[in-house]
C-alpha positions as CSV (number, residue, x, y, z in Angstrom):
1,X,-9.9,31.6,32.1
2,X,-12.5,29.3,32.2
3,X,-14.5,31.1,29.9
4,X,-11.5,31.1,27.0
5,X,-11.2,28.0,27.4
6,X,-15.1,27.0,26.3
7,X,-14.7,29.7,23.3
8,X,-11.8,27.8,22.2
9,X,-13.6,24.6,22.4
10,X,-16.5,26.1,20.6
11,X,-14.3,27.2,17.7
12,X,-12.6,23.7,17.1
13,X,-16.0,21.9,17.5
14,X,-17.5,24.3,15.2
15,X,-14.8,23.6,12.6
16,X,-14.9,19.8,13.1
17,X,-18.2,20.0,12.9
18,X,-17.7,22.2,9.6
19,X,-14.9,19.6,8.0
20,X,-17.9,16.8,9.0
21,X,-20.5,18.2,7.0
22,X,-18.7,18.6,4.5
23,X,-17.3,14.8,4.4
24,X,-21.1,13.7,5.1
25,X,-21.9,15.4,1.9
26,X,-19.1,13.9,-0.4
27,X,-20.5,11.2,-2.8
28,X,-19.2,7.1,-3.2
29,X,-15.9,6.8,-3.8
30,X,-16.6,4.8,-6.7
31,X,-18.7,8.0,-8.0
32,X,-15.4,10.3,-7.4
33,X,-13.3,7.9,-9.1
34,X,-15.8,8.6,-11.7
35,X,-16.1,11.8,-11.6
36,X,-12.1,11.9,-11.7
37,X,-12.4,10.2,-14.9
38,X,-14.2,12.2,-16.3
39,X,-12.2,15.3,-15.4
40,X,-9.3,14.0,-16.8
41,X,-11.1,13.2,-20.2
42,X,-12.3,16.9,-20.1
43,X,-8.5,17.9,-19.2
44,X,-6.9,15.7,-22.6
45,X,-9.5,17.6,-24.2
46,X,-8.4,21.0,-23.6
47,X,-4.8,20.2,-23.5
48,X,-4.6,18.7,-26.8
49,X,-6.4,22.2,-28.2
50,X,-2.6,23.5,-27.9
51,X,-0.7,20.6,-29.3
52,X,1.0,19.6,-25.9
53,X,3.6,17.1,-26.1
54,X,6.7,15.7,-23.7
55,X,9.8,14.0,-24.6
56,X,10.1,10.5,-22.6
57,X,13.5,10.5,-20.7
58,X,14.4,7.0,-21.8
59,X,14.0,6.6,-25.5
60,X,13.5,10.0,-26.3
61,X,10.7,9.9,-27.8
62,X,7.9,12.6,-28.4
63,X,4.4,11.7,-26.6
64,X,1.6,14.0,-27.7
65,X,-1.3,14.5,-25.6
66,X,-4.4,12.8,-27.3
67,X,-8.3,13.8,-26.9
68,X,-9.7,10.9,-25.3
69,X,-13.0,12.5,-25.4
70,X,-12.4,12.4,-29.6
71,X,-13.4,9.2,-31.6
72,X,-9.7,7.7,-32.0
73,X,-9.7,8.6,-28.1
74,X,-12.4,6.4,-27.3
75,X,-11.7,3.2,-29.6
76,X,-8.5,3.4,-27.8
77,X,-9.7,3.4,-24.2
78,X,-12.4,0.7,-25.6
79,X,-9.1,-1.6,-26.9
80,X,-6.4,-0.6,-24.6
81,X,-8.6,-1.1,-21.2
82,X,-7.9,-4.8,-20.3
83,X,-4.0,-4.7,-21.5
84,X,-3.2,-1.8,-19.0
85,X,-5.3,-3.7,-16.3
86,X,-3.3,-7.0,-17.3
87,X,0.1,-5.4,-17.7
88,X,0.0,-3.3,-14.5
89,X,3.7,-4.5,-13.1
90,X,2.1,-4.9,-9.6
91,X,-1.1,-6.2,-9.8
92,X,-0.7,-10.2,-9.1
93,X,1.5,-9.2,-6.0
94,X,-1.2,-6.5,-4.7
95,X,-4.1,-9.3,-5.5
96,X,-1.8,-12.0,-3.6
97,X,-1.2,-9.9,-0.8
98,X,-4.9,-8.7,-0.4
99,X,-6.1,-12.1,-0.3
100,X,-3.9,-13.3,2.8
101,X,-4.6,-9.8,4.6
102,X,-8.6,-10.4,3.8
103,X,-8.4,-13.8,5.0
104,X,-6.1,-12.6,8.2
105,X,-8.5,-10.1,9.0
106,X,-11.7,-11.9,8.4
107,X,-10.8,-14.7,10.8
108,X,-9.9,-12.2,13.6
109,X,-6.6,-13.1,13.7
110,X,-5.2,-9.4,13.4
111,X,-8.0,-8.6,16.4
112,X,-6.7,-11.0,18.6
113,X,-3.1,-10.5,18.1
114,X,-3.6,-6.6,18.7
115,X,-5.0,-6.7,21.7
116,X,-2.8,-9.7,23.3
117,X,-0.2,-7.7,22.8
118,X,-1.1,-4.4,24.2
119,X,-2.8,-6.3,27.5
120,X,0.6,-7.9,27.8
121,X,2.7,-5.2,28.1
122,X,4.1,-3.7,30.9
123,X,3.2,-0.5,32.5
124,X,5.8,2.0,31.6
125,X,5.8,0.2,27.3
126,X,1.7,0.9,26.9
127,X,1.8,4.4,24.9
128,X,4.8,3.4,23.0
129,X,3.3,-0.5,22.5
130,X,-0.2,1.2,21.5
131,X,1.6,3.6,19.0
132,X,3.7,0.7,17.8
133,X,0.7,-1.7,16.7
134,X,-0.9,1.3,15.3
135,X,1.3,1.8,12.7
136,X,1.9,-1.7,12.1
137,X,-1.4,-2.2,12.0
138,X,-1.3,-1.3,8.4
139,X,-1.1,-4.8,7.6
140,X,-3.9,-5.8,9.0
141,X,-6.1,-3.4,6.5
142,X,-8.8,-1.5,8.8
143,X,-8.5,-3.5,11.2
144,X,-6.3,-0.9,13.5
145,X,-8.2,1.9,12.8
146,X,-11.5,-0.2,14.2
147,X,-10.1,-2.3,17.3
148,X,-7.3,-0.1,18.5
149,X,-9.1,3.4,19.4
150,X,-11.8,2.1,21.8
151,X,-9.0,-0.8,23.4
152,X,-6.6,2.1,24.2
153,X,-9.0,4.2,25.6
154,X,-10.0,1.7,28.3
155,X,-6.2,1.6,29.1
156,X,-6.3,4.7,29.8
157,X,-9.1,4.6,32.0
158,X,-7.3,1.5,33.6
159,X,-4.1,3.5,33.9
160,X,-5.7,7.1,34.9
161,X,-5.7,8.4,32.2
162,X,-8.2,10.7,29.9
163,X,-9.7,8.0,27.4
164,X,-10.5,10.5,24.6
165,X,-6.2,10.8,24.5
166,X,-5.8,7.3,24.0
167,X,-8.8,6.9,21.5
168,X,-6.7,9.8,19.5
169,X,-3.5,8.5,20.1
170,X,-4.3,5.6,18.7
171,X,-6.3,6.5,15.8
172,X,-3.6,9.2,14.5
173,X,-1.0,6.0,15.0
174,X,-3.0,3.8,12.7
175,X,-3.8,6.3,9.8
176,X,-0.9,7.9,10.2
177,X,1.4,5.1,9.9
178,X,-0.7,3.6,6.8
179,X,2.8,3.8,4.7
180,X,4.9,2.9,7.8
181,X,5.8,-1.0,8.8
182,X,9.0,-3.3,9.5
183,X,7.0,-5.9,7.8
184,X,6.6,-6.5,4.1
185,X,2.7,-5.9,3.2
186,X,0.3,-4.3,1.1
187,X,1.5,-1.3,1.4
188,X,5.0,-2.3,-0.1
189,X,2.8,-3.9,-3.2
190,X,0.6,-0.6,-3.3
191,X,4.4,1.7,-3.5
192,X,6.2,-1.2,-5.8
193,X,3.6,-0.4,-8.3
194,X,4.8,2.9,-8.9
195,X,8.6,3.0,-8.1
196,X,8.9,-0.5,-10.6
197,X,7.9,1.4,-13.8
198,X,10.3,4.6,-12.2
199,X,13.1,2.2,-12.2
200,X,12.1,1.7,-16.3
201,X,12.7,5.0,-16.6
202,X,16.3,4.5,-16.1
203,X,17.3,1.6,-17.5
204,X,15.3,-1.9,-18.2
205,X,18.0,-4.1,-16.8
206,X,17.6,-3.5,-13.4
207,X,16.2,-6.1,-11.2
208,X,13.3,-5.1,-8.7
209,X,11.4,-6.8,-6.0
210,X,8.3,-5.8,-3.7
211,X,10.6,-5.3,-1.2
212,X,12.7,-2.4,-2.8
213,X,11.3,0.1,-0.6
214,X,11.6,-1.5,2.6
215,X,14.0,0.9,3.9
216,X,12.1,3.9,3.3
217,X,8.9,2.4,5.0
218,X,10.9,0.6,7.8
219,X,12.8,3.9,8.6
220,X,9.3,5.8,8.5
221,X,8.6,3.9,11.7
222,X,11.7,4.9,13.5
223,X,10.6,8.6,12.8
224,X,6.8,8.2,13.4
225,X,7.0,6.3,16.8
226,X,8.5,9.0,18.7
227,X,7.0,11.8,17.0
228,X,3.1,10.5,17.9
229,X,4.8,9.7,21.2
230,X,5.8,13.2,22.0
Protein backbone atom coordinates (compact mmCIF):
# COMPACT_ATOMS: atom_id res chain seq x y z
CA UNK A 1 0.00 0.00 0.00
CA UNK A 2 2.60 2.02 1.16
CA UNK A 3 4.60 1.59 -1.75
CA UNK A 4 1.54 2.84 -4.25
CA UNK A 5 1.14 5.42 -2.41
CA UNK A 6 5.06 6.93 -3.01
CA UNK A 7 4.55 5.90 -6.87
CA UNK A 8 1.65 7.98 -6.90
CA UNK A 9 3.38 10.81 -5.27
CA UNK A 10 6.33 10.44 -7.63
CA UNK A 11 4.06 10.75 -10.61
CA UNK A 12 2.25 14.00 -9.49
CA UNK A 13 5.68 15.54 -8.40
CA UNK A 14 7.12 14.56 -11.54
CA UNK A 15 4.39 16.29 -13.46
CA UNK A 16 4.42 19.43 -11.18
CA UNK A 17 7.74 19.48 -11.58
CA UNK A 18 7.19 19.06 -15.46
CA UNK A 19 4.33 21.98 -15.62
CA UNK A 20 7.31 24.10 -13.48
CA UNK A 21 9.80 23.90 -15.95
CA UNK A 22 7.96 24.58 -18.28
CA UNK A 23 6.58 27.99 -16.61
CA UNK A 24 10.29 28.74 -15.51
CA UNK A 25 11.04 28.79 -19.13
CA UNK A 26 8.23 31.11 -20.41
CA UNK A 27 9.52 34.65 -21.27
CA UNK A 28 8.15 38.37 -19.68
CA UNK A 29 4.86 38.84 -20.02
CA UNK A 30 5.48 42.04 -21.64
CA UNK A 31 7.54 39.84 -24.38
CA UNK A 32 4.30 37.49 -24.88
CA UNK A 33 2.14 40.33 -25.18
CA UNK A 34 4.56 40.98 -27.90
CA UNK A 35 4.88 38.17 -29.24
CA UNK A 36 0.95 38.03 -29.31
CA UNK A 37 1.13 41.04 -31.39
CA UNK A 38 2.93 39.95 -33.58
CA UNK A 39 0.98 36.72 -34.24
CA UNK A 40 -1.95 38.54 -34.81
CA UNK A 41 -0.30 40.82 -37.48
CA UNK A 42 0.96 37.60 -39.11
CA UNK A 43 -2.74 36.20 -38.74
CA UNK A 44 -4.47 39.66 -40.63
CA UNK A 45 -1.88 38.76 -43.03
CA UNK A 46 -2.97 35.55 -44.08
CA UNK A 47 -6.54 36.02 -43.57
CA UNK A 48 -6.83 38.96 -45.75
CA UNK A 49 -5.07 36.57 -48.70
CA UNK A 50 -8.77 35.22 -48.94
CA UNK A 51 -10.77 38.37 -48.76
CA UNK A 52 -12.38 37.59 -45.34
CA UNK A 53 -15.07 39.86 -44.27
CA UNK A 54 -18.12 39.85 -41.44
CA UNK A 55 -21.20 41.68 -41.36
CA UNK A 56 -21.55 43.87 -37.95
CA UNK A 57 -24.91 42.85 -36.32
CA UNK A 58 -25.89 46.44 -35.60
CA UNK A 59 -25.53 48.57 -38.62
CA UNK A 60 -25.09 45.97 -40.95
CA UNK A 61 -22.27 46.86 -42.31
CA UNK A 62 -19.44 44.78 -44.16
CA UNK A 63 -15.89 44.82 -42.13
CA UNK A 64 -13.09 43.35 -44.27
CA UNK A 65 -10.12 41.98 -42.73
CA UNK A 66 -7.17 44.35 -43.47
CA UNK A 67 -3.22 43.39 -43.58
CA UNK A 68 -1.85 45.22 -40.82
CA UNK A 69 1.50 44.00 -41.73
CA UNK A 70 0.83 46.01 -45.42
CA UNK A 71 1.72 49.81 -45.67
CA UNK A 72 -1.97 51.23 -45.24
CA UNK A 73 -1.91 48.56 -42.18
CA UNK A 74 0.81 50.20 -40.57
CA UNK A 75 -0.02 54.10 -41.05
CA UNK A 76 -3.15 52.96 -39.47
CA UNK A 77 -1.88 51.27 -36.31
CA UNK A 78 0.72 54.43 -36.33
CA UNK A 79 -2.58 56.97 -36.36
CA UNK A 80 -5.22 54.93 -34.75
CA UNK A 81 -3.02 53.84 -31.51
CA UNK A 82 -3.73 56.68 -28.99
CA UNK A 83 -7.62 57.07 -30.02
CA UNK A 84 -8.31 53.35 -29.20
CA UNK A 85 -6.24 53.73 -25.94
CA UNK A 86 -8.28 57.08 -25.27
CA UNK A 87 -11.62 55.80 -26.33
CA UNK A 88 -11.49 52.47 -24.49
CA UNK A 89 -15.15 52.75 -22.61
CA UNK A 90 -13.42 51.48 -19.38
CA UNK A 91 -10.32 52.85 -18.99
CA UNK A 92 -10.77 56.05 -16.50
CA UNK A 93 -12.87 53.61 -14.23
CA UNK A 94 -10.03 50.72 -14.36
CA UNK A 95 -7.23 53.60 -13.74
CA UNK A 96 -9.49 54.98 -10.78
CA UNK A 97 -10.05 51.80 -9.31
CA UNK A 98 -6.33 50.69 -9.59
CA UNK A 99 -5.11 53.67 -7.84
CA UNK A 100 -7.34 53.23 -4.60
CA UNK A 101 -6.48 49.33 -4.60
CA UNK A 102 -2.54 50.29 -5.11
CA UNK A 103 -2.72 52.71 -2.45
CA UNK A 104 -4.96 50.06 -0.15
CA UNK A 105 -2.53 47.59 -0.66
CA UNK A 106 0.69 49.49 -0.37
CA UNK A 107 -0.22 50.90 3.05
CA UNK A 108 -1.07 47.31 4.31
CA UNK A 109 -4.37 47.92 4.90
CA UNK A 110 -5.66 44.78 2.94
CA UNK A 111 -2.77 42.77 5.12
CA UNK A 112 -4.09 43.83 8.22
CA UNK A 113 -7.69 43.53 7.57
CA UNK A 114 -7.08 39.84 6.33
CA UNK A 115 -5.62 38.57 8.97
CA UNK A 116 -7.83 40.42 11.81
CA UNK A 117 -10.49 38.80 10.51
CA UNK A 118 -9.44 35.28 10.15
CA UNK A 119 -7.74 35.41 13.93
CA UNK A 120 -11.12 36.59 15.03
CA UNK A 121 -13.18 34.02 13.98
CA UNK A 122 -14.51 31.30 15.84
CA UNK A 123 -13.49 27.76 15.64
CA UNK A 124 -16.13 25.98 13.77
CA UNK A 125 -16.22 29.52 10.84
CA UNK A 126 -12.13 29.21 10.05
CA UNK A 127 -12.23 27.12 6.65
CA UNK A 128 -15.28 28.77 5.54
CA UNK A 129 -13.80 32.44 6.90
CA UNK A 130 -10.32 31.52 5.08
CA UNK A 131 -12.12 30.56 1.80
CA UNK A 132 -14.34 33.60 2.15
CA UNK A 133 -11.38 36.27 2.31
CA UNK A 134 -9.78 34.34 -0.41
CA UNK A 135 -12.07 35.15 -2.87
CA UNK A 136 -12.76 38.47 -1.78
CA UNK A 137 -9.44 39.01 -1.67
CA UNK A 138 -9.54 39.95 -5.27
CA UNK A 139 -9.86 43.35 -4.28
CA UNK A 140 -7.08 43.69 -2.64
CA UNK A 141 -4.89 42.78 -5.96
CA UNK A 142 -2.06 40.09 -4.96
CA UNK A 143 -2.33 40.68 -1.83
CA UNK A 144 -4.45 37.31 -1.02
CA UNK A 145 -2.54 35.22 -2.98
CA UNK A 146 0.76 36.53 -0.79
CA UNK A 147 -0.58 36.82 2.92
CA UNK A 148 -3.36 34.23 3.05
CA UNK A 149 -1.43 30.80 2.08
CA UNK A 150 1.32 30.88 4.77
CA UNK A 151 -1.56 32.63 7.60
CA UNK A 152 -3.87 29.65 6.98
CA UNK A 153 -1.39 27.17 7.18
CA UNK A 154 -0.39 28.16 10.81
CA UNK A 155 -4.15 27.79 11.56
CA UNK A 156 -4.00 24.70 10.72
CA UNK A 157 -1.17 23.83 12.73
CA UNK A 158 -2.97 25.74 15.60
CA UNK A 159 -6.11 23.75 14.97
CA UNK A 160 -4.42 20.14 14.13
CA UNK A 161 -4.48 20.23 11.12
CA UNK A 162 -1.97 19.38 7.95
CA UNK A 163 -0.65 22.96 7.00
CA UNK A 164 0.18 22.12 3.31
CA UNK A 165 -4.12 21.79 3.17
CA UNK A 166 -4.64 25.09 4.40
CA UNK A 167 -1.69 26.73 2.31
CA UNK A 168 -3.75 25.08 -0.74
CA UNK A 169 -7.00 25.80 0.38
CA UNK A 170 -6.27 29.10 0.57
CA UNK A 171 -4.31 29.71 -2.46
CA UNK A 172 -7.02 27.84 -4.90
CA UNK A 173 -9.66 30.34 -2.88
CA UNK A 174 -7.70 33.45 -3.86
CA UNK A 175 -6.94 32.63 -7.61
CA UNK A 176 -9.81 31.00 -7.99
CA UNK A 177 -12.19 33.55 -6.91
CA UNK A 178 -10.19 36.32 -8.93
CA UNK A 179 -13.68 37.08 -10.89
CA UNK A 180 -15.75 36.39 -7.65
CA UNK A 181 -16.67 39.35 -4.93
CA UNK A 182 -19.89 40.95 -3.24
CA UNK A 183 -17.93 44.10 -3.52
CA UNK A 184 -17.70 46.35 -6.49
CA UNK A 185 -13.81 46.31 -7.58
CA UNK A 186 -11.41 45.97 -10.24
CA UNK A 187 -12.58 43.12 -11.40
CA UNK A 188 -16.12 44.63 -12.21
CA UNK A 189 -13.99 47.54 -14.20
CA UNK A 190 -11.79 44.77 -15.85
CA UNK A 191 -15.58 42.73 -17.11
CA UNK A 192 -17.46 46.34 -17.75
CA UNK A 193 -14.86 46.88 -20.37
CA UNK A 194 -16.01 44.24 -22.37
CA UNK A 195 -19.81 43.69 -21.73
CA UNK A 196 -20.25 47.88 -22.21
CA UNK A 197 -19.29 47.75 -26.00
CA UNK A 198 -21.57 44.20 -26.06
CA UNK A 199 -24.46 46.19 -24.90
CA UNK A 200 -23.57 48.57 -28.22
CA UNK A 201 -24.10 45.82 -30.11
CA UNK A 202 -27.71 45.92 -29.32
CA UNK A 203 -28.79 49.08 -29.17
CA UNK A 204 -26.84 52.59 -28.16
CA UNK A 205 -29.54 53.79 -25.90
CA UNK A 206 -29.02 51.64 -23.16
CA UNK A 207 -27.57 52.95 -20.07
CA UNK A 208 -24.67 50.99 -18.38
CA UNK A 209 -22.70 51.24 -15.15
CA UNK A 210 -19.53 49.36 -13.66
CA UNK A 211 -21.74 47.66 -11.65
CA UNK A 212 -23.88 45.86 -14.35
CA UNK A 213 -22.37 42.60 -13.65
CA UNK A 214 -22.66 42.56 -10.08
CA UNK A 215 -24.95 39.79 -10.02
CA UNK A 216 -23.05 37.45 -12.04
CA UNK A 217 -19.83 37.98 -9.86
CA UNK A 218 -21.80 38.22 -6.49
CA UNK A 219 -23.62 34.95 -7.34
CA UNK A 220 -20.12 33.34 -8.38
CA UNK A 221 -19.36 33.58 -4.62
CA UNK A 222 -22.38 31.73 -3.54
CA UNK A 223 -21.26 28.86 -5.91
CA UNK A 224 -17.47 29.02 -5.23
CA UNK A 225 -17.61 29.05 -1.29
CA UNK A 226 -18.97 25.78 -0.91
CA UNK A 227 -17.48 24.12 -3.74
CA UNK A 228 -13.64 24.94 -2.38
CA UNK A 229 -15.20 24.04 0.93
CA UNK A 230 -16.18 20.57 0.07
Amino acid sequence: MTSKHQQKGSIVNRFLNSVEKIGNKLPDPSVLFFLMCVGLAIMTWVISLFNVSVKHPGTHQTIYIKNIISHDGFTMIMNDTIKNFSEFPALGLVLAVMIGIGVAEKTGYFDKLMISVVNRAPRFLILPTIILIGILGSTSGDAATIILPPLAAMLFIKIGYHPIAGLTMAYASAVGGFAANIVVGMQDALVYSFTEPATRIVSDSIKTNVAMNWYFIAASVVVLLPTILL
